[in-house]
N, C-alpha and C positions, 0 to 999 in steps of 0.2 A: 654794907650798901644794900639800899631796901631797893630792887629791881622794879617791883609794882610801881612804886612812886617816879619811880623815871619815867616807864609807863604811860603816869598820868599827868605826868609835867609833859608830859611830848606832845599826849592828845591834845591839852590846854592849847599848844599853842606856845609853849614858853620853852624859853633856853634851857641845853644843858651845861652844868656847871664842869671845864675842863676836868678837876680831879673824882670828880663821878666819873665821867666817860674812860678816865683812869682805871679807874679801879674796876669799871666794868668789865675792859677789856683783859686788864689781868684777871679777874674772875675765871672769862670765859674761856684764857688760855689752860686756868688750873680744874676746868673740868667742872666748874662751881654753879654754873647759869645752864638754865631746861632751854633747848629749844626754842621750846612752844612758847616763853616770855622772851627769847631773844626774837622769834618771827613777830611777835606782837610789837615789840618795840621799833624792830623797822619795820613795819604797815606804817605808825607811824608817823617817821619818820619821812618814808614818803607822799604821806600826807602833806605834813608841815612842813617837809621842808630842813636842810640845814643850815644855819647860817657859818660864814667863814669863819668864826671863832671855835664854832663846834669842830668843824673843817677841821680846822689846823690840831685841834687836838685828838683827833681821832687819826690823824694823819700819824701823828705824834707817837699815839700809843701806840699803833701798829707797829711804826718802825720801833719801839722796845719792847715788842711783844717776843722777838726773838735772839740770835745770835750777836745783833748789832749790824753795825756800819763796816762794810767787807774794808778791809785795809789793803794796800795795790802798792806801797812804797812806793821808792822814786821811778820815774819815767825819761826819758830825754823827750819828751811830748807830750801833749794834753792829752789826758783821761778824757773820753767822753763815751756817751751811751746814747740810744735811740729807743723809742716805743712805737709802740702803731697801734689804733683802736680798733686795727683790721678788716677787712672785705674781701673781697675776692679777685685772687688770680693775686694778692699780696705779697711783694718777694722781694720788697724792697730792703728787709735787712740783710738779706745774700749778695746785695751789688753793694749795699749803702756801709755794709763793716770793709773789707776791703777798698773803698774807691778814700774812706778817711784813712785808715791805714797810708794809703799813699799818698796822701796829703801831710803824712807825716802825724799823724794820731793814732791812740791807741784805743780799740773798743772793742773789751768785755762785756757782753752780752748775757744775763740769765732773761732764757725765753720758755715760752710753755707747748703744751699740747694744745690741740685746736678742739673745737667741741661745738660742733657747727655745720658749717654749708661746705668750707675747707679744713684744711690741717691746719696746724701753727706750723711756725717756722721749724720748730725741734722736727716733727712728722717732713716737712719736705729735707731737712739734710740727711734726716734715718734713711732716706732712699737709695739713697747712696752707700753701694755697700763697704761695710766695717767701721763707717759714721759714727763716732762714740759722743755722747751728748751727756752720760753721766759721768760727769768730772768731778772728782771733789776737790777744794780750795786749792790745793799745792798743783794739782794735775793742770788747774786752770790758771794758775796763774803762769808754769810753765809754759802753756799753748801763748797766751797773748803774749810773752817776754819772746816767744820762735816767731809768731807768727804777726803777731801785732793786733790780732782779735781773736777771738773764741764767742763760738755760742754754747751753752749749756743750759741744761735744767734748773731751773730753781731747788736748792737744797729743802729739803723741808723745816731744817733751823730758821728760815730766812721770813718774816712775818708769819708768822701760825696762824695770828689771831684773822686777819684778812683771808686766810685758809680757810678759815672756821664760818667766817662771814659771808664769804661769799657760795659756799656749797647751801648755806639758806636763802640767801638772796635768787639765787637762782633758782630753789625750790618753790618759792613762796610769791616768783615774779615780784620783788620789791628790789629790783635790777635799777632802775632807770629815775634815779634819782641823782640831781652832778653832785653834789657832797661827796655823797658813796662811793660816786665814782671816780673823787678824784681823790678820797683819800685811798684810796685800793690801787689805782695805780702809780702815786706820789709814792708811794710808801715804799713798793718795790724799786722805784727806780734809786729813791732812798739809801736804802740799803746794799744798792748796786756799790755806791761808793766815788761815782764818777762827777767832779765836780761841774760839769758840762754837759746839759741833756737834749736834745730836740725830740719833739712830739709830733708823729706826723696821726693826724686828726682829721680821722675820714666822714663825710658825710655826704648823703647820695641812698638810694634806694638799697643798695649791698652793703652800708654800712651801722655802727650800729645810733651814730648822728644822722637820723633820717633828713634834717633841713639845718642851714647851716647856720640859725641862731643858737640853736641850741649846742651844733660844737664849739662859734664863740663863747657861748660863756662858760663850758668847760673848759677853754682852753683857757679864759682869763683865771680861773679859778686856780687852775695845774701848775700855770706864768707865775704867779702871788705865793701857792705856795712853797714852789722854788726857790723863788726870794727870800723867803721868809727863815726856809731852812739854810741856806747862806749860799746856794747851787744857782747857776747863770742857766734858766731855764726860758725857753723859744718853744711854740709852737706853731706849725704848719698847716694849713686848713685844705687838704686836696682834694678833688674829687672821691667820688663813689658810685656815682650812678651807672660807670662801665666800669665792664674789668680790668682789671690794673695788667697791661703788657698782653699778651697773645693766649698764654696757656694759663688753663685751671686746670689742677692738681698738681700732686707734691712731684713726683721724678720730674716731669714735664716741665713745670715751673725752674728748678734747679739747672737741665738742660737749656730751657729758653735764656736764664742768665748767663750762662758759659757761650752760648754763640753770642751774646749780644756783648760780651766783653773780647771775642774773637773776632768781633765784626762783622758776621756772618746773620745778623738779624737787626733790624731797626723797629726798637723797641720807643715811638716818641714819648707818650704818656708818660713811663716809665723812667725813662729817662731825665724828664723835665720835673717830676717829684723827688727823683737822687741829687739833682742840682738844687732844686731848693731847701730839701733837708742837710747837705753836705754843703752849699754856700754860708744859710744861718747857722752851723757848728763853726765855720770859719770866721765869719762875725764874732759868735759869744767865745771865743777862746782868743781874741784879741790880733788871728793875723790880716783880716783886712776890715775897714772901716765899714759900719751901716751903708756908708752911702758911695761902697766902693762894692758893691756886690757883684758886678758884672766882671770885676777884676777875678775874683773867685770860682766863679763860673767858669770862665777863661783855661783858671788854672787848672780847674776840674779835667778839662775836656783834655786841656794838655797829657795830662797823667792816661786818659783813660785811651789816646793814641797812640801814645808810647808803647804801652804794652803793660803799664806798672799795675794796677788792677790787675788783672788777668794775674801776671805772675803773685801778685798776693796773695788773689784769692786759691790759687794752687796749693799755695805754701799754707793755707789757712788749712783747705779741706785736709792735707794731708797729714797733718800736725794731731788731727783730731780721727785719724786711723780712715779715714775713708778714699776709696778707691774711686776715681771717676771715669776711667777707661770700665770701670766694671758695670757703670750705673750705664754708659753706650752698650753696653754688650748685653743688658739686659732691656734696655730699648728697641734695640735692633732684634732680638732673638724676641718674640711678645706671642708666637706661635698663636695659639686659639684665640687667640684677646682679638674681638671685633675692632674692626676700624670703619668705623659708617661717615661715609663724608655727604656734607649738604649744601644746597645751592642754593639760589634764587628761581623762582619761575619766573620772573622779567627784568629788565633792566630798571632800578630804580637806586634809592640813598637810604641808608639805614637812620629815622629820623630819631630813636630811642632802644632803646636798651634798659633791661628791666635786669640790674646786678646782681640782685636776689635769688631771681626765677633760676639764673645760668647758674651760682651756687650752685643752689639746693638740686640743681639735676645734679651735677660735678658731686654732691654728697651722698644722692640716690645710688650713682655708681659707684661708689665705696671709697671717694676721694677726700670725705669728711667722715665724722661721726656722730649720732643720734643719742650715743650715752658712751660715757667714759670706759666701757667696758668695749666695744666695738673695736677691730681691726681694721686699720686703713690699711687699700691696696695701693701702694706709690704708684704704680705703673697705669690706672685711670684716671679719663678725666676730657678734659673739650681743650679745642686751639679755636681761638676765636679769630678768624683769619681776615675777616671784617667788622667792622666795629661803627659805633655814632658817627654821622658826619660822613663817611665812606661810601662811594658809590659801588653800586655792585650789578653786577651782569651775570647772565643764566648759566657763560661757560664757567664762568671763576668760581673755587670755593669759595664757601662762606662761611664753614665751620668743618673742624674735624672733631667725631666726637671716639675714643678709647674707649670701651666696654667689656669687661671681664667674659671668659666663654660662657658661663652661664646665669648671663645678662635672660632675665625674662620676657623684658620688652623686647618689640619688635624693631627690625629697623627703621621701618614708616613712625613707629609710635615714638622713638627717640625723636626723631625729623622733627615730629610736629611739635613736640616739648621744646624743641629750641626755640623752633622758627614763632612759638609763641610768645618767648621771651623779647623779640623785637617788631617794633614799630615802623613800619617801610612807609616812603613819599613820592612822591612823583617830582619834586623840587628840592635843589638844593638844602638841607638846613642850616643853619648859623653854628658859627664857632663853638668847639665846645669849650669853657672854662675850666682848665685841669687843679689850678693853682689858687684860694678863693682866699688868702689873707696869709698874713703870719702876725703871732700875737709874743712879746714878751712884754718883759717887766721895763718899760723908759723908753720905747717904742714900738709903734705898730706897722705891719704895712696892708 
């Protein structure tokens, strides 16, 4: 395979032939391909563009670039799995594994580190002490057969070549391309193994679909090639432009879900993205009809009054070594760690929120990371205790923000870092829209 010449078929403007992109991709798992001609090839690429035929076989080759298709044997319940294109204050697969669980599904999860404004989901369960998240295949498949989910790490058997690909794609900003993107996360979900998947598809100012054409037509992209690989694949189109539930960072995040499955927190937002990711699972695994959704919903809420969540999600952390009386006791005990709380100077309504700005402070104080070598602190981070749409007065908070004891900034200089992340009105604003489509393959809504 002459590399140059793909090269210069990409600049042209023209297609590449599936068993090229073949054979590229095996090249570049056996160590064969420079860099510098793979960065050139996606410039590219994001020039031109990929079309769904490339799509699906780059999709294709990733998932044989490694160990295969993970095998789960039989179940008394549908296999299914979840993704999120992530944002801020995201923690919807710590309610959303559990609440299917009780719905009588089983979801095995490989998830990653975060490398960003927040953690990933692996960084908010590590908080939790004795949290083990390196499972290999037998340890894992133990956990979901006890528990009925697991979250773990991606093995590094499990797409290489996607490994390989994207530590350039993020060097060389040739990120933001939907081929790319959805064969990078088609691929892993792929391999996951689970013939049932929903995609919850953020887009909004904290997400990385800054406006939501551009997550439709990822998501129809992601829908297709589901289909295609024989998987009953939905995706979810939800907000981003606030933060997802009350707290940013990882312990804080983990705790806000445990009181909101205790009842002890009303998380709406939150809750109405787990209903619509956890009704469309109920849809594509065949227990209620498209057009019986509010039946599911229904049944959601049932389960989550009960108590069955809750006790699942118990049975889950615990299965996977982690202590959650220990993650309060390290909340409660936070000694030096500033707590700077913030108000309003008048009575007004929060008319905007800037999802980003709240990150990247949330990763200023050590709740995200700036290079993969970076230590996140679980225990920082912000409670956004108002939010879009919510009116707010001068006695009430409006933000608590965690800061490690040798935080630099001041407390005024924190203050003003929030309070410049939103938008205040003197009038009412309009509803916010949490929920903006769902896309699969035979229907839409």
């Amino acid at each position: 395979m002459e590399l140059l010449s793909l090269i210069r078929r990409k600049h042209a403007g023209l297609e590449l032939a599936p068993g090229d992109i073949h054979k590229l991709v095996a090249a570049m798992v056996a160590g064969e391909v420079a860099d510098y001609q793979l960065s050139a090839l996606l410039m590219a690429v994001c020039y031109e563009g990929l079309s769904y035929e490339e799509t699906f076989a780059l999709t294709e080759a990733y998932v044989n670039s490694g160990a295969g298709v993970m095998e789960w044997g039989e179940f008394d319940g549908p296999l299914v799995d979840k993704h999120s294109t992530g944002g801020v204050g995201d923690k919807v697969s710590l309610l959303l594994a559990p609440w299917m669980v009780a719905a009588g599904m089983y979801m095995p999860k490989m998830s990653g580190r975060g490398l960003g404004h927040t953690g990933g989901t692996i960084d908010k369960l590590e908080g939790i002490p004795g949290f083990r998240a390196d499972l290999d295949r037998d340890e894992l498949h133990s956990v979901v057969r006890k528990a009925g989910c697991a979250v773990a790490e991606q093995t590094a058997d499990l797409v290489p070549a996607d490994r390989q690909t994207y530590a350039l794609r993020d060097a060389t900003d040739t990120v933001d391309e939907i081929g790319l993107i959805a064969a990078s996360v088609m691929s892993k979900k792929l391999v996951s193994g689970a013939p049932f998947i929903v995609l919850d598809v953020k887009c909004g100012s904290g997400a990385f679909f800054r406006d939501e054409s551009r997550a439709m037509q990822f998501a129809k992209v992601a829908s297709r090639l589901g289909r295609d690989f024989g998987r009953e694949v939905a995706c979810v189109i939800s907000d981003m432009d606030v933060p997802l539930g009350c707290a940013v960072g990882n312990a804080l995040e983990v705790i806000e879900v445990v009181e909101f499955l205790k009842g002890e927190a009303l998380l709406y937002d939150l809750q109405v993205v787990c209903e619509a990711l956890g009704s469309t699972l109920m849809v594509l695994t065949g227990q209620f009809d498209i057009d019986d959704r509010e039946s599911a919903v229904e049944s959601m809420r049932k389960t989550l009054m009960d108590g069955e969540v809750l006790g699942v999600f118990e049975r889950w952390i615990s299965a996977q070594g982690g202590d959650l009386a220990g993650l309060y006791r390290k909340m409660e005990a936070l000694g030096d760690y500033r707590r700077i709380e913030i108000s309003a100077d008048s009575a007004c309504w929060i008319g905007e929120m800037d999802a980003l700005a709240i990150g990247e402070l949330a990763q200023s104080l050590g709740a995200g990371r700036f290079t993969k070598a970076d230590v996140i602190d679980p225990l920082v981070g912000l409670l956004c205790h108002r939010k879009t749409s919510d009116s707010v007065v001068p006695e009430a908070p409006l933000a608590t923000i965690i800061a490690k004891p040798d935080e630099p900034r001041s407390d005024s200089d924190l203050r003003r870092e929030y309070l410049s992340a939103l938008k205040f009105e003197h009038t009412p604003p309009g509803e916010r829209k949490i929920i903006h489509g769902i896309v699969s393959q035979g229907w839409d809504e």
